[in-house]
N, C-alpha and C positions, 0 to 999 in steps of 0.2 A: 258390217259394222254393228255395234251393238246400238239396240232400241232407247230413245229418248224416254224416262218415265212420263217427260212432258208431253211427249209428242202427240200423243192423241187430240189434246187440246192446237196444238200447232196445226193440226191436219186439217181441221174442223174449220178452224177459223181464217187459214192460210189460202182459203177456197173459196171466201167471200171478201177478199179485201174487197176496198172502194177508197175511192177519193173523198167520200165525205166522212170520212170515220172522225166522230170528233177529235180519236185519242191522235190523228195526226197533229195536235197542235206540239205534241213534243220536239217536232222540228223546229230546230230554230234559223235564223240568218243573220251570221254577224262576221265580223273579222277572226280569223282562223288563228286562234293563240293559245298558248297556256301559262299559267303565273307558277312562278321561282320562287324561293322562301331566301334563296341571298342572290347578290349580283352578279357573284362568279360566274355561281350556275346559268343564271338568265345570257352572259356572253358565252357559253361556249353550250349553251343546250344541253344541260347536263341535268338527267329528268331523274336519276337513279336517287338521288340524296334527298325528293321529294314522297314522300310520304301516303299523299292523296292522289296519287299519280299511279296507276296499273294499266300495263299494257295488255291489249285484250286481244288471245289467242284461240279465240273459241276451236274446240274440236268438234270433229266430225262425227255424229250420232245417227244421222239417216241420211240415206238417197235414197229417192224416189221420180215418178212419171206425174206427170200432170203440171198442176198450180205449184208443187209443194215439190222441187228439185234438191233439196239438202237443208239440213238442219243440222248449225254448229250449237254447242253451247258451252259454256263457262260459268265454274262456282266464283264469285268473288264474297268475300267478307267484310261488311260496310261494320266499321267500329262505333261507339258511343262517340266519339269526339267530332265524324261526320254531322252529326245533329245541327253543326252552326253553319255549315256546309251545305251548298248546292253543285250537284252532282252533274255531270254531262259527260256524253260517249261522242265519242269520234269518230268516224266509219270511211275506210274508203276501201280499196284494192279487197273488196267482198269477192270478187270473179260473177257476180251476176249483178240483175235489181234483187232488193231484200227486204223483208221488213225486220221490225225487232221487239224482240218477247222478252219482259221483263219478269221474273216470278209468275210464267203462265200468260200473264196477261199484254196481248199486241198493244203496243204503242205507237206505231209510225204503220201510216199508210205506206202502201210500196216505195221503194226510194230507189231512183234509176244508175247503175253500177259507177258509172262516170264521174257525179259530181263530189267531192267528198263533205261531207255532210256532220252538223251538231247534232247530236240530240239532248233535249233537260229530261232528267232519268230519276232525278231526285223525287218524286211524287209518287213513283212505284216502288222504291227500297225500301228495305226493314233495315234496323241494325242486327247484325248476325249475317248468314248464309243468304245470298241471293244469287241465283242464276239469271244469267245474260242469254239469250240465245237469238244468233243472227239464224231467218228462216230464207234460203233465195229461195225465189219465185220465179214464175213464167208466166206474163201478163201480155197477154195480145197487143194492149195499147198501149205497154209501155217498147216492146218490139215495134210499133210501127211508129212513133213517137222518134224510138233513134236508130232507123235501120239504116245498116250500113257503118254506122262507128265501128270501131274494135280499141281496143287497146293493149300495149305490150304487154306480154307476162313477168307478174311482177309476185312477188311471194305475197302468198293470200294474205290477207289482214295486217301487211304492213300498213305500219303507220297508221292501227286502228289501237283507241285507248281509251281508257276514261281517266277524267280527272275532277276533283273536288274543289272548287274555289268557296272563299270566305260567303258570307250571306250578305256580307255589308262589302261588297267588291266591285271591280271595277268590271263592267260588261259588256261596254265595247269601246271602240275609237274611231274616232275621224281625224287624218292627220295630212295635214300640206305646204310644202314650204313654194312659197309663190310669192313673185316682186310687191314692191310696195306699191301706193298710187302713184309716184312719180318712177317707178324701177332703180330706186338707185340699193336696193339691197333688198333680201329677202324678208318676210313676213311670216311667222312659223305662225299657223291655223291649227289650235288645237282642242278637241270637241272629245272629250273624257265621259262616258255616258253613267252614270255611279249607281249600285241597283242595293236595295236594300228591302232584305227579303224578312227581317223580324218584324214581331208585332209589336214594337215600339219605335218612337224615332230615337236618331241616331246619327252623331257628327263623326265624320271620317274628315283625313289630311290627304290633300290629293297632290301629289308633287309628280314634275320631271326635270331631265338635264339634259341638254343635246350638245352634242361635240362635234366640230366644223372634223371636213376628212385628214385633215391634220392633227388630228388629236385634239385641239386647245376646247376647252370649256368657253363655252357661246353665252347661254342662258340659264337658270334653273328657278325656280317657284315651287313654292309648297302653300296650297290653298285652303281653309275649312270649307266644308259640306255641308251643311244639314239637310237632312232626310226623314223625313215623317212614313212613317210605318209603312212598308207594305209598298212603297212607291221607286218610282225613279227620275233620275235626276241629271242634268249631262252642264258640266262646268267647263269654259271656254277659256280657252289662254290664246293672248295674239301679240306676244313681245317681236319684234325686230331684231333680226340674224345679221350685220353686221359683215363687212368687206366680201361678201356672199357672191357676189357677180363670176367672179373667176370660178368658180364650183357650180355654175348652169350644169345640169348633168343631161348627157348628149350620148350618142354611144360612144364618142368621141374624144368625153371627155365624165365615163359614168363615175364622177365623185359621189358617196352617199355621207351623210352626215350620220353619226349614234345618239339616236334617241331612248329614252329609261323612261317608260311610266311606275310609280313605285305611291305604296298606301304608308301613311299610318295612323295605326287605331291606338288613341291613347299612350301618342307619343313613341308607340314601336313600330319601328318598318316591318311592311310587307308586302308580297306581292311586288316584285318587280316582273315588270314585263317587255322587254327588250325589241328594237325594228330597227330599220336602215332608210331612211329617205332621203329623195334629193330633191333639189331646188330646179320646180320644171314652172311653166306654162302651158297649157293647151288648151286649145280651139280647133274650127272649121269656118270656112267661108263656101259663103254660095255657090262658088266657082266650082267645089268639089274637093278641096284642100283641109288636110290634115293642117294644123298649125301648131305650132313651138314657139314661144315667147314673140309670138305674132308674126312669125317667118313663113310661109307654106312649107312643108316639108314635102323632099323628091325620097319619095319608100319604092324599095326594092325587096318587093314582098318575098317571102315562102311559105309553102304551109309545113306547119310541124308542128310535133306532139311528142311529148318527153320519154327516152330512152325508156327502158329497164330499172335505170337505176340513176342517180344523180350526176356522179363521176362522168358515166359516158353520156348521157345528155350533157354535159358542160364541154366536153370534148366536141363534140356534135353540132353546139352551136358556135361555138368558136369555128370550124375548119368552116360554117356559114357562112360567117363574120367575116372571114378571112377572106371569101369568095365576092364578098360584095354586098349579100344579105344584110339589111342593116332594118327590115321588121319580120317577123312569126306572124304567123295564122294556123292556132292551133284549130282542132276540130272539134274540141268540148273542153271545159274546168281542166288544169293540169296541178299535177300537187303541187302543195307550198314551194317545194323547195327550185321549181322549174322556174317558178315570179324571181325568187332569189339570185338564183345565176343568170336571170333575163338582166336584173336592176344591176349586178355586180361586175358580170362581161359588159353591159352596154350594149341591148338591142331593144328595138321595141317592140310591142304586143298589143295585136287587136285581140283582144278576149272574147270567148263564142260560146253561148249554149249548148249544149248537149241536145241540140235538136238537130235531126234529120229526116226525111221522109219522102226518095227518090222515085218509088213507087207511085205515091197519089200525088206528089204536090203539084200538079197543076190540075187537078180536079177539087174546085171550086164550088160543089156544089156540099150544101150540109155534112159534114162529118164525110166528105168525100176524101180531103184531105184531114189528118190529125189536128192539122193547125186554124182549122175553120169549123171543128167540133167544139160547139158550147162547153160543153158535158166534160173537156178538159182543162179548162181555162185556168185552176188554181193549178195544175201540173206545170204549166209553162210558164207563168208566175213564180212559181215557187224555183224553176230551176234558175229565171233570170233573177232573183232573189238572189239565192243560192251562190252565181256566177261573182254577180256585183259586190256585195259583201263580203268578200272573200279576198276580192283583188283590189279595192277601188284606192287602198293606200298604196300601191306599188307605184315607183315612179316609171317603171315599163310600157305602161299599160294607155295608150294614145288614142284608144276608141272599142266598142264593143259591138258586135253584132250577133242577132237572133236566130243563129243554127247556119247551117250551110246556105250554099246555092241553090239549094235543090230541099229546102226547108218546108218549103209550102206557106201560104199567107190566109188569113182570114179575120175571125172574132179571136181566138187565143194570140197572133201574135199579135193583132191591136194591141190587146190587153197588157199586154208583156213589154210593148213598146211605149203605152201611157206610163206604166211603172216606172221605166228605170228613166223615162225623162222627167217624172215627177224628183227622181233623187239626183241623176246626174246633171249639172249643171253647164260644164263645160265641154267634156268628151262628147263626140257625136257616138247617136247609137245609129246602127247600119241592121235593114232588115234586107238582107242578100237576093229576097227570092219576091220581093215586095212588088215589081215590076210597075213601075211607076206608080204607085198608090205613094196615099200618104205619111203612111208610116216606115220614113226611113227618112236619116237626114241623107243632106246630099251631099253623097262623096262618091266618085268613080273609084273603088275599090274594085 
């Protein structure tokens, strides 16, 4: 293959990542979306007629031995009109861990093949000619971190892309339809995070509409903002969803409701951004029980992890369904589109890190195992970051746990299990390999 003009710089520096590189901050953790410029588009995911939207094909320019196993890259052309624009790549189905070189310059500490991953990219672009170039790697401890995963072969760099969103936009969600205090109908919980990246302030309209699975129009609101320079900002809607009860989604009965987040600035719509929810409850009791609208739930677990391709993953979990299965136990982060057909067939899903480490995990002593080394603590952090963010609006998704059986337990997954009980509030999180320590709720999973 022919030689990267870049690559000398990629060799150089692809040789020393670390986990403390500051320029890791380009990763980010949020809800896995991108914004539509009409509604049509935003219902049938139709990215061709958006503008700021490039799917990223990077070619092959080197392989090589060592740190440094391959270097793709790609020319994109960031226009003058990007200027009001903040920038982000998307990354999954790489076929290794990777990091990523923007104009020469690493941005992202290693990032482990499995989870699929944001990055803000807009701090390294010019307007004009910029190259992208995904670098894989081969990192010891990102290998003993998740040994033993694999996942199906799936065409490289699917479903990797950048896209450009407004500077005055919306940047993330928290979204829940849940009983009221006495249960007589739903309660739509909605937490719009709104980020506003010029140096002045700035009032945006921040509106949505949800429609019960019958079609009819439920609710809708359109709210002002203001946002003082450079900040951000998260506005909360909690109107009541109405004859709601008969729409409990169960796999039994997986109604989802259509929700539209939608901007506008100065009185013109933008940004629609489109999702599916339903109207769950969930908990645990001491006992060891999953719970549903305070029922215990009887799970008849499997483990699984998403076809090839969507079609036959939907295929796949159906003849489950069919069999009796009625929850998943994947073995790391699965694409988007696997939560979709989880929430739309009606089964459910304990969501997992991308950790594994069958080798040492019962050695316990300093960095004996992966998961009891200091020295990686913001790695397993960042993946149950990573995990949680990604899924925690799916109405599938019934509890979370911190890598396999055979995970291993110490100071990193404490760390990883303060986290995500500092944000989850209801779901139990489950550390598989904990072996009666404290860090795992209790459920016989």
């Amino acid at each position: 293959m022919k030689k990267s003009f870049l690559y000398p710089i990629f060799a150089i520096l692809a040789l020393f990542v670390s986990l403390d590189m500051a320029s890791a901050q380009a990763v980010i953790s949020r809800t896995e979306f991108i914004c539509y410029d009409k509604r049509a588009d935003a219902k049938s995911d139709i990215r061709t007629n958006n503008d700021k939207y490039i799917d990223l094909r990077p070619t092959l320019q080197f392989e090589g031995e060592g740190s440094v196993r391959a270097v793709y890259e790609q020319e994109i052309d960031v226009p003058a009109s990007w200027n009001d624009y903040n920038a982000y790549l998307h990354a999954e189905n790489v076929g290794g861990d990777y990091t990523i070189f923007v104009n020469g310059a690493q941005i992202t500490a290693p990032i482990d093949r499995f989870t699929p991953t944001e990055i803000y990219i807009s701090p390294y672009l010019v307007q004009g000619k910029n190259v992208v170039a995904v670098v894989v790697v081969e990192e010891p401890y990102m290998a003993a971190v998740a040994e033993g995963l694999t996942m199906p072969q799936r065409q490289q760099f699917d479903n990797c892309y950048i896209f450009a969103q407004r500077r005055l936009g919306i940047y993330d969600f928290n979204v829940r339809l849940v009983p009221d205090s006495l249960e007589r109908f739903a309660e739509l919980r909605l937490d719009v995070m709104v980020d506003n990246s010029f140096s002045s302030d700035e009032v945006i309209e921040v509106g949505y509409d949800i429609y019960a699975p019958d079609g009819k129009l439920m609710e809708y609101s359109v709210n002002d903002l203001a946002l003082e320079k450079f900040t951000r900002d998260t506005l909360s809607f909690k109107p009541y969803i109405y004859n709601s009860n008969p729409n409990r989604w169960s796999p039994s009965n997986p109604k989802l409701y259509d929700l539209t987040l939608y901007l506008k600035v100065n009185g013109i719509l933008r940004e629609y951004i489109p999702m599916k929810i339903g109207f769950t409850k969930y908990g645990y009791t001491e006992q060891g029980d999953i719970t549903a609208f305070d029922a215990p739930l009887k799970l008849n677990k499997a483990t699984y992890n998403a076809a090839s391709d969507k079609a036959t993953t939907e295929r796949e979990i159906k003849a489950l369904k069919a069999k009796g299965i009625n929850c998943l136990c994947p073995d790391y982060p699965q694409p988007r589109w696997f939560y979709d057909v989880c929430d739309r067939v009606g089964i459910y899903v304990i969501d997992c890190m991308a950790i594994s480490s069958p080798t040492a995990h019962d050695d316990r002593n300093m960095g004996g195992t992966p998961a009891n080394a200091p020295w990686l603590v913001e790695e397993y952090v960042s993946r149950a970051k990573a995990m949680y963010y990604r899924t925690r609006n799916y109405s599938c998704i019934i509890a979370y746990t911190l890598g396999g059986e055979k995970a291993g337990n110490g100071y990193c997954m404490y760390k990883a299990y303060q986290w995500l009980k500092s944000v989850e509030k209801q779901r139990p999180v489950v550390c598989l390999s904990a072996d009666g320590e404290w860090n795992s709720d209790p459920l016989s999973l």
